[in-house]
Residue, then its C-alpha position, 0 to 999 in steps of 0.5 A: x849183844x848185851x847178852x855177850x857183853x856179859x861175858x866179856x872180862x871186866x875192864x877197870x879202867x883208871x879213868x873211868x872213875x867210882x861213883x865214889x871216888x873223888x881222889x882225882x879232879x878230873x871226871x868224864x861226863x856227858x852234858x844234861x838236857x836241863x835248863x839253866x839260867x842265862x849266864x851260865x854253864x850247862x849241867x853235867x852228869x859226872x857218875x857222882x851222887x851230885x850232878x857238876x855245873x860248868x863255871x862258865x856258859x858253853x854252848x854244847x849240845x846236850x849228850x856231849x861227852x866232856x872232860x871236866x876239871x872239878x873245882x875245890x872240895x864242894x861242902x856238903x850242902x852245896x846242891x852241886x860241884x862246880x867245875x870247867x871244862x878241860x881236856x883228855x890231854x890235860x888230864x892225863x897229864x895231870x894225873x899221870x894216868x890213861x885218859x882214853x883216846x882219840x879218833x881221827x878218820x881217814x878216808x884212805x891210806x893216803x890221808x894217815x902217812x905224813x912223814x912231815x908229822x910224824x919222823x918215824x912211820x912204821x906198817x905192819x907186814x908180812x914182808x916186814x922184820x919182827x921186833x928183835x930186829x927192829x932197829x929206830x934211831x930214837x935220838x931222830x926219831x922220837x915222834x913215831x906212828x904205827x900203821x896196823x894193817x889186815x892180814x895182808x898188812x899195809x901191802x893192800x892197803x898202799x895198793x888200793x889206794x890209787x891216788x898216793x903216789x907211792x905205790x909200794x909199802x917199802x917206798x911208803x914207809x920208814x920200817x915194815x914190821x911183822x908183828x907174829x912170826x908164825x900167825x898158825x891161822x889164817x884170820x887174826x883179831x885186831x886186838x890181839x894183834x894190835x896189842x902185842x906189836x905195840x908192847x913189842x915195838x915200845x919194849x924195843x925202843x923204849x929202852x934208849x929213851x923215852x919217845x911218842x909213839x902214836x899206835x895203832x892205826x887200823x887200817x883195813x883196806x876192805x872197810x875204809x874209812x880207816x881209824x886212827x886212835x892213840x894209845x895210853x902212851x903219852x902222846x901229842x897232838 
């Protein structure tokens, strides 16, 4: 594995920040295994040349990934920085920058469709239109979720799950959508997939207004639970 993850093209992300870097206030961390007075908050490790102590006592247990807000510029004698706990959203809010995402597991396709959260629930299928011929209402729905499926797309998924109630794709959700029109092999890579229905379905809707497009939900039918994480996108939870 770490041989391969040699290989792998480097990812700058903009959160994950230089050990340098202090132009942002917001740094991901993970909390120490050291001890601390009573009355205050635990040390944690933000990537800088100074470990950050929280303001204020938080009972998390060490190896707890934070987002930390880091308090006014520190001098250079202080032991340590100072700052608080915070949010992802928060932060990306903040700074206007990606901020990772989050997760959420389901259990079984029946436990990601709600169209009480959400007003527009789009299935990747082959069945489904390609994204030229998508067409949303953005003025209706603007908080919108899309649902990635294997290669037989949401179709398998709707069928495995024998306690929904709806036992189509086409009854499940709003729009079915074909992410390739001619996938020219019989497996795909999530990735790839995921990726290039997203920029087409956004690139499509986008366009009209600006909406919350919560992407993509990973639903493999053969290795449930499923995943559902949020994209750089602004989102709301």
């Amino acid at each position: 594995m770490q041989f391969l993850t040699g290989l792998l093209n480097p990812l700058d992300s903009q959160h994950h920040l230089k050990a340098y870097d202090l132009s942002l206030r917001f740094r991901e961390g993970v909390i120490l295994d050291k001890p601390v007075k009573k009355g205050r908050g635990p040390l944690v490790d933000v990537g800088l040349d100074k470990e950050l102590e929280v303001e204020d006592e938080t009972l998390l247990p060490p190896g707890t990934r934070v987002t930390v807000e880091m308090g006014p510029e520190e001098t250079d004698g202080a032991r340590r920085y100072r700052g608080k706990i915070t949010s992802a959203k928060r932060a990306a809010a903040a700074t206007g920058h990606y901020w990772g995402y989050s997760v959420r597991i389901a259990k079984r396709i029946g436990e990601v469709i709600d169209h009480d959260k959400y007003d527009c629930i789009i299935g990747t299928s082959p069945n489904g239109v390609t994204a030229a011929m998508l067409e949303v209402d953005t003025e209706k729905h603007s908080n919108i979720l899309v649902v990635f499926g294997g290669i037989d797309g949401v179709d398998a998924a709707i069928e495995g799950d024998e306690a929904y109630a709806e036992t189509s794709a086409e009854e499940a959700f709003t729009l079915l959508l074909r992410p390739f029109v001619s996938n020219g092999s019989r497996s795909e890579r999530f990735a790839n997939r995921g990726e290039r229905a997203r920029r087409s379905v956004h690139c499509r809707l986008a366009r009209r207004r600006p909406l919350r497009l919560h992407a993509p939900v990973n639903v493999d039918y053969r290795t449930l639970p499923t995943l559902d994480y949020r994209t750089s996108l602004p989102i709301d939870d």
